[in-house]
MARBA-3410 file (N, C-alpha, C, O; in Angstrom, 1 decimal):
108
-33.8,-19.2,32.9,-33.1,-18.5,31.8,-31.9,-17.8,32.4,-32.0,-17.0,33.4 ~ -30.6,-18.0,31.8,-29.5,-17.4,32.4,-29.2,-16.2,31.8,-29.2,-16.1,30.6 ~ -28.8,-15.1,32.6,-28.5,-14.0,31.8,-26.9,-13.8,31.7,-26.1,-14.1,32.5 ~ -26.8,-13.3,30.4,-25.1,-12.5,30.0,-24.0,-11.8,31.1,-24.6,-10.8,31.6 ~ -23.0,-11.9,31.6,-22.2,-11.3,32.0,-22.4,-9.9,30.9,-22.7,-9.7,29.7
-22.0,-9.0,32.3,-22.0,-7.1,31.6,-21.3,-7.1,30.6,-21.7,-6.7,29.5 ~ -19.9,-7.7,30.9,-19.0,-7.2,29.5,-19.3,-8.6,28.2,-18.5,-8.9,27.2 ~ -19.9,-8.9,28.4,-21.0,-9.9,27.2,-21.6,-9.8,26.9,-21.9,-10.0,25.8 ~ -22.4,-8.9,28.0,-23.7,-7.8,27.1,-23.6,-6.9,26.6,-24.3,-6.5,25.7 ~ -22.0,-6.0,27.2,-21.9,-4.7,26.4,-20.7,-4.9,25.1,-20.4,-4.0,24.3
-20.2,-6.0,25.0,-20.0,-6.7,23.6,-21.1,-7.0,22.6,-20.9,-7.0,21.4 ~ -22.2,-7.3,22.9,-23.1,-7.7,22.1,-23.9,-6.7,21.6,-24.3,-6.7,20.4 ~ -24.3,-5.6,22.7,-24.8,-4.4,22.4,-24.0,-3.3,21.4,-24.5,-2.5,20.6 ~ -22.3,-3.3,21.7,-21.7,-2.8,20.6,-21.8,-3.6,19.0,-22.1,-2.9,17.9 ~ -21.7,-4.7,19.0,-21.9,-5.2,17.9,-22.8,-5.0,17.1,-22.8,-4.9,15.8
-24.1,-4.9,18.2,-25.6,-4.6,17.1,-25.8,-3.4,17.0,-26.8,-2.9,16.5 ~ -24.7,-2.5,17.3,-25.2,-1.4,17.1,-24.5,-0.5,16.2,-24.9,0.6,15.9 ~ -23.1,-1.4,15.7,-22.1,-1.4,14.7,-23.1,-1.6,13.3,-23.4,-0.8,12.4 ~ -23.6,-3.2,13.4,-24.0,-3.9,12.5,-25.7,-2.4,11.6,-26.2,-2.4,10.5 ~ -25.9,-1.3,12.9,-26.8,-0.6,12.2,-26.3,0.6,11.5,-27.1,1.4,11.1
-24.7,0.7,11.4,-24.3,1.7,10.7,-24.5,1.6,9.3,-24.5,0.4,8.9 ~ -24.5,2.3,8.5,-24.2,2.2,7.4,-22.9,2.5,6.9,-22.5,3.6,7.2 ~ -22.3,1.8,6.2,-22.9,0.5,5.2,-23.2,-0.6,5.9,-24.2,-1.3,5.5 ~ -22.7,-0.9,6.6,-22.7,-2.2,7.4,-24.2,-3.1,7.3,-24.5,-4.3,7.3 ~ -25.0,-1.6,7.1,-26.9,-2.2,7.8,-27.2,-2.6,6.4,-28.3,-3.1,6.3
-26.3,-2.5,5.2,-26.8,-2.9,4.2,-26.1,-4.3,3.4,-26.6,-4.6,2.3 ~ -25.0,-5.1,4.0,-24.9,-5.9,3.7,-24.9,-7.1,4.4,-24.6,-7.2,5.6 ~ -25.4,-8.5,3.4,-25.4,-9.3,4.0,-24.3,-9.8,5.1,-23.4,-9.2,5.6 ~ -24.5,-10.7,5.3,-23.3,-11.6,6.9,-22.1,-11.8,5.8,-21.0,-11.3,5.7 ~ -22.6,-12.6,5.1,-21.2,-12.5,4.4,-20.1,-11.9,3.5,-19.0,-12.2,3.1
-21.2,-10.6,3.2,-20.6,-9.7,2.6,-19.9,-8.8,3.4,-19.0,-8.1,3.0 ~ -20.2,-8.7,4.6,-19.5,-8.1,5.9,-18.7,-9.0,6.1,-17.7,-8.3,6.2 ~ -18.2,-10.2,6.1,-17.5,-11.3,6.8,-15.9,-10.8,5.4,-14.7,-10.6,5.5 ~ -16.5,-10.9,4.5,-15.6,-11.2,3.6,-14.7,-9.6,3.6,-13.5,-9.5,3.7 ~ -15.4,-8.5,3.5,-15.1,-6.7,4.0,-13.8,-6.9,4.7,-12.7,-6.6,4.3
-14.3,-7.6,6.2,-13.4,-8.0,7.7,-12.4,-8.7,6.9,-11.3,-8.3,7.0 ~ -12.5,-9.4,6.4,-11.1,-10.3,6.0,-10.4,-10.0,5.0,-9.1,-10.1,4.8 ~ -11.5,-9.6,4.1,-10.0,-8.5,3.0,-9.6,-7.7,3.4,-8.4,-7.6,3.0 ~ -9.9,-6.3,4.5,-9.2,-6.1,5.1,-7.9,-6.3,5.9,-7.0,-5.6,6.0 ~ -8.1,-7.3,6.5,-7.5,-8.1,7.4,-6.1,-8.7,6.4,-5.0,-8.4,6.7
-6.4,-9.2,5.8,-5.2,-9.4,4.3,-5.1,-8.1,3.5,-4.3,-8.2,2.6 ~ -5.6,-7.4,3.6,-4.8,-6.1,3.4,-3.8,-5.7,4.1,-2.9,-5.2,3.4 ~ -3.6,-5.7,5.3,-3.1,-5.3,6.5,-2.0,-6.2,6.1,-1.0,-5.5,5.7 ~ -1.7,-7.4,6.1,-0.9,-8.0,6.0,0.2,-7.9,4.9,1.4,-7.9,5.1 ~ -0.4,-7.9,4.0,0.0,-7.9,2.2,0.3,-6.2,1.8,1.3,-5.8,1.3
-0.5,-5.4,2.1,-0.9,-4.5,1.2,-0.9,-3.9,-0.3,-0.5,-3.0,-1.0 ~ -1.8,-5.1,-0.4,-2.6,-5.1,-1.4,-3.2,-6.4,-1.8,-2.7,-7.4,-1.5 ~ -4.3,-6.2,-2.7,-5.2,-7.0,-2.6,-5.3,-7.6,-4.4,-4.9,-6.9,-5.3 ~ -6.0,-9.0,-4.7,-6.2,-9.4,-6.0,-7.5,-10.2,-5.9,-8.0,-10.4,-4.8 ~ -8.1,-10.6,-7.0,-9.4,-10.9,-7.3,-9.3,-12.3,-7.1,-10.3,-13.0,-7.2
-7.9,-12.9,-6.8,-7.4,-14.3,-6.6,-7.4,-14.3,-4.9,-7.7,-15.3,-4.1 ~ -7.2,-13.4,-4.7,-7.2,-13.2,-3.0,-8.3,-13.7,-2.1,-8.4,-14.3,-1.0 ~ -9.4,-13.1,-3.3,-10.6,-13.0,-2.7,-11.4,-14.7,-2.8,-12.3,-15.1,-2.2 ~ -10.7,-15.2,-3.9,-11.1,-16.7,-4.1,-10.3,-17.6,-2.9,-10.7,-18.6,-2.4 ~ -9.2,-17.0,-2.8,-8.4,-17.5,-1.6,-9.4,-17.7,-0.1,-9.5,-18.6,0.8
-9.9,-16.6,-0.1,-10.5,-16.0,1.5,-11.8,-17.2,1.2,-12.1,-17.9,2.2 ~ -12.6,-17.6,0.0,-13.6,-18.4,0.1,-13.4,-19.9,0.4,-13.9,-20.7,-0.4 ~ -13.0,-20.2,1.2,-12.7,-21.4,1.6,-14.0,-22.2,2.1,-14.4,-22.1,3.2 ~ -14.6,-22.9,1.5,-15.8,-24.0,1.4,-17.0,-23.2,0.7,-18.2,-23.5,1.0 ~ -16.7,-22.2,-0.3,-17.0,-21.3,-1.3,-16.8,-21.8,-2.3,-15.7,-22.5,-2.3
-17.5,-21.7,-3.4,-17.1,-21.8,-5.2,-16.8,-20.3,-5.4,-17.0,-19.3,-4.8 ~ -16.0,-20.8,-6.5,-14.7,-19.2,-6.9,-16.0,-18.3,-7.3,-16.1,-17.2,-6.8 ~ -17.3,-18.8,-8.1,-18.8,-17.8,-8.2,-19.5,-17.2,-7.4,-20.2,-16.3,-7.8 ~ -19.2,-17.6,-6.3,-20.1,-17.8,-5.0,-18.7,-16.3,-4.4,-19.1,-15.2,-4.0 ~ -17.4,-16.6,-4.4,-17.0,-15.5,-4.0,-17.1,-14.2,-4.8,-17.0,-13.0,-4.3
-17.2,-14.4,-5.6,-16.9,-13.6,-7.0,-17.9,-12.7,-7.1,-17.6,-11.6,-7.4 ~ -19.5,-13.0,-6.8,-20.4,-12.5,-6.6,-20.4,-11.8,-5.3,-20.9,-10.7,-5.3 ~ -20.0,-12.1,-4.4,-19.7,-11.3,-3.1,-18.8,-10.3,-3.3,-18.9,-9.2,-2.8 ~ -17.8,-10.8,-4.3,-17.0,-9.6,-4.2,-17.4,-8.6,-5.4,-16.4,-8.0,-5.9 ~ -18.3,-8.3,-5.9,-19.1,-7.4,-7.3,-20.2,-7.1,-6.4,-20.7,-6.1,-6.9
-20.8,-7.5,-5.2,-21.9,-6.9,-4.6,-21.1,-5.8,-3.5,-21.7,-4.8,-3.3 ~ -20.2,-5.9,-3.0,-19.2,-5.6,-2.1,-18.7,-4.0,-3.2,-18.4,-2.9,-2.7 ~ -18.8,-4.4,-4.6,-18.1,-3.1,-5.3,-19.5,-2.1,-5.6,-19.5,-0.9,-5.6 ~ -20.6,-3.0,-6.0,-21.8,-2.9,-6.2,-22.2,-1.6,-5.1,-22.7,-0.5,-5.5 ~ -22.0,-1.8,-3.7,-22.1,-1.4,-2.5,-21.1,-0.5,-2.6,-21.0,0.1,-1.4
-20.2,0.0,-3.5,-19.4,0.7,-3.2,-19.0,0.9,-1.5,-19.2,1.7,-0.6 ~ -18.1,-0.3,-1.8,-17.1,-0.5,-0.8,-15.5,-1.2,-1.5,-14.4,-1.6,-1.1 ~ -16.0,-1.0,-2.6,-14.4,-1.7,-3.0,-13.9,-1.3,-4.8,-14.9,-0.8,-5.3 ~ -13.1,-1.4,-5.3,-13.2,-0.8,-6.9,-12.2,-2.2,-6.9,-11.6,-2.9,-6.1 ~ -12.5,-2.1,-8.5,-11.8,-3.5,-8.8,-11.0,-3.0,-10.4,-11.9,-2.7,-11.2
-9.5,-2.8,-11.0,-9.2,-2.3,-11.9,-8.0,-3.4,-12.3,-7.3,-4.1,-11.5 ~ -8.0,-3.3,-13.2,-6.4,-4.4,-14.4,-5.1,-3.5,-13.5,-4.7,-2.4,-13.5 ~ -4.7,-4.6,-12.9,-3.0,-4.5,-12.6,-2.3,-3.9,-13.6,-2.5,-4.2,-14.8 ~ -1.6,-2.9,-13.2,-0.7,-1.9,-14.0,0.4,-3.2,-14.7,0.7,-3.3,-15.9 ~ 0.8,-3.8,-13.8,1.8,-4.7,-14.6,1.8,-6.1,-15.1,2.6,-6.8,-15.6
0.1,-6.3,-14.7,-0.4,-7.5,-15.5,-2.0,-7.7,-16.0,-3.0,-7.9,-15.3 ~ -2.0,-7.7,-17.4,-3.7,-7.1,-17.8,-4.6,-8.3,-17.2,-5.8,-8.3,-17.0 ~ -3.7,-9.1,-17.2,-4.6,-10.5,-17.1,-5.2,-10.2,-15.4,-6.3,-10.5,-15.1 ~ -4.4,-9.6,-14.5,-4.7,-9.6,-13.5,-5.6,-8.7,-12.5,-4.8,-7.7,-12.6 ~ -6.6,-8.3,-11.7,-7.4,-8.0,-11.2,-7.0,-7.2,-9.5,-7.0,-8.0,-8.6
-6.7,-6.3,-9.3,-6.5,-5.3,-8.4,-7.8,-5.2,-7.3,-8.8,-4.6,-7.8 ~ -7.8,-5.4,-6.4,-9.1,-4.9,-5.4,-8.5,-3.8,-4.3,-7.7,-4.0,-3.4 ~ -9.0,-2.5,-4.8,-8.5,-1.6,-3.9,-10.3,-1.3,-2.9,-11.4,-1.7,-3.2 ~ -9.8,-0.3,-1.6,-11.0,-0.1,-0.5,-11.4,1.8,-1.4,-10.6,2.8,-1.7 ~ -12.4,1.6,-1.3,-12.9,2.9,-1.6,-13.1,4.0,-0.6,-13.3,3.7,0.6
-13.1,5.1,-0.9,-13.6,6.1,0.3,-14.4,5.8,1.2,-14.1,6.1,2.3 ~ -15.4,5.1,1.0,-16.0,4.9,2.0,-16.0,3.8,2.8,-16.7,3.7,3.8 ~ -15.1,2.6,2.3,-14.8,1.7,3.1,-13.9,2.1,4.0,-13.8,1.6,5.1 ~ -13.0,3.1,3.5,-12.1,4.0,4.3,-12.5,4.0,6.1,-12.3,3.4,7.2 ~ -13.3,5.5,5.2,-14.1,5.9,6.4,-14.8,4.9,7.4,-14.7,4.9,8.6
-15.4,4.3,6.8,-15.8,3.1,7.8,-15.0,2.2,8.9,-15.1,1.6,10.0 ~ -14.3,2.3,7.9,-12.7,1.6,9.0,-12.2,2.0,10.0,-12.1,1.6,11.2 ~ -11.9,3.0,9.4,-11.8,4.7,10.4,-12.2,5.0,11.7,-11.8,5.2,12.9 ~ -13.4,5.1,11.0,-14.7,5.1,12.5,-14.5,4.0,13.2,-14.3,4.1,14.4 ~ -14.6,2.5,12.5,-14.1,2.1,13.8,-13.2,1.4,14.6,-13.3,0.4,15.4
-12.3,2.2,14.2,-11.0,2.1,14.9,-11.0,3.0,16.2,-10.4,2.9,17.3 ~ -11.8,3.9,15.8,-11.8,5.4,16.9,-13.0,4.6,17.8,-13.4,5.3,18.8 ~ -13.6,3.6,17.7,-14.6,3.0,18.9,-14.3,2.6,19.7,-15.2,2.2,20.5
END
């Protein structure tokens, strides 16, 4: 049995021990996966749409994201409100506490 290089183990040990914060400890892989990446196109864009989020599902059904992204709001980590300048269209902003979460770990 071969063992991990230190800084492989102490990447892996940060990870799982990210993964037991909350919220984190409460969503599934891909509800975490999808968090990371609207973020991540946040960063880029600044700001986010409910089309974004079908964008990010790539070998996903638009349901299949759509439900991630309502468990994601569900979890209060995200609010979802009508574009000021288009009714038809869908706004995904990060909530306080996705904030915070971010926050923290950045400062890791």
């Amino acid at each position: 049995m071969s063992r991990l290089p230190v800084s492989e183990l102490r990447l892996l040990n940060f990870l799982v021990s990210l993964r037991r914060i909350p919220p984190l400890s409460e969503l599934s892989g891909d509800e975490e996966r999808m968090l990371f990446e609207l973020r991540a196109l946040w960063e880029k864009k600044r700001s986010l749409s409910v089309a974004d989020v079908y964008d990010l599902g790539a070998g996903h059904s638009a349901s299949t994201s759509y439900r991630q992204l309502i468990a994601l709001k569900d979890k209060g980590l995200l609010n979802i409100s009508v574009a000021a300048d288009d009714g038809r269209k869908r706004d995904v902003t990060f909530t306080k506490a996705a904030e915070a979460l971010f926050s923290a770990l950045a400062k890791e």
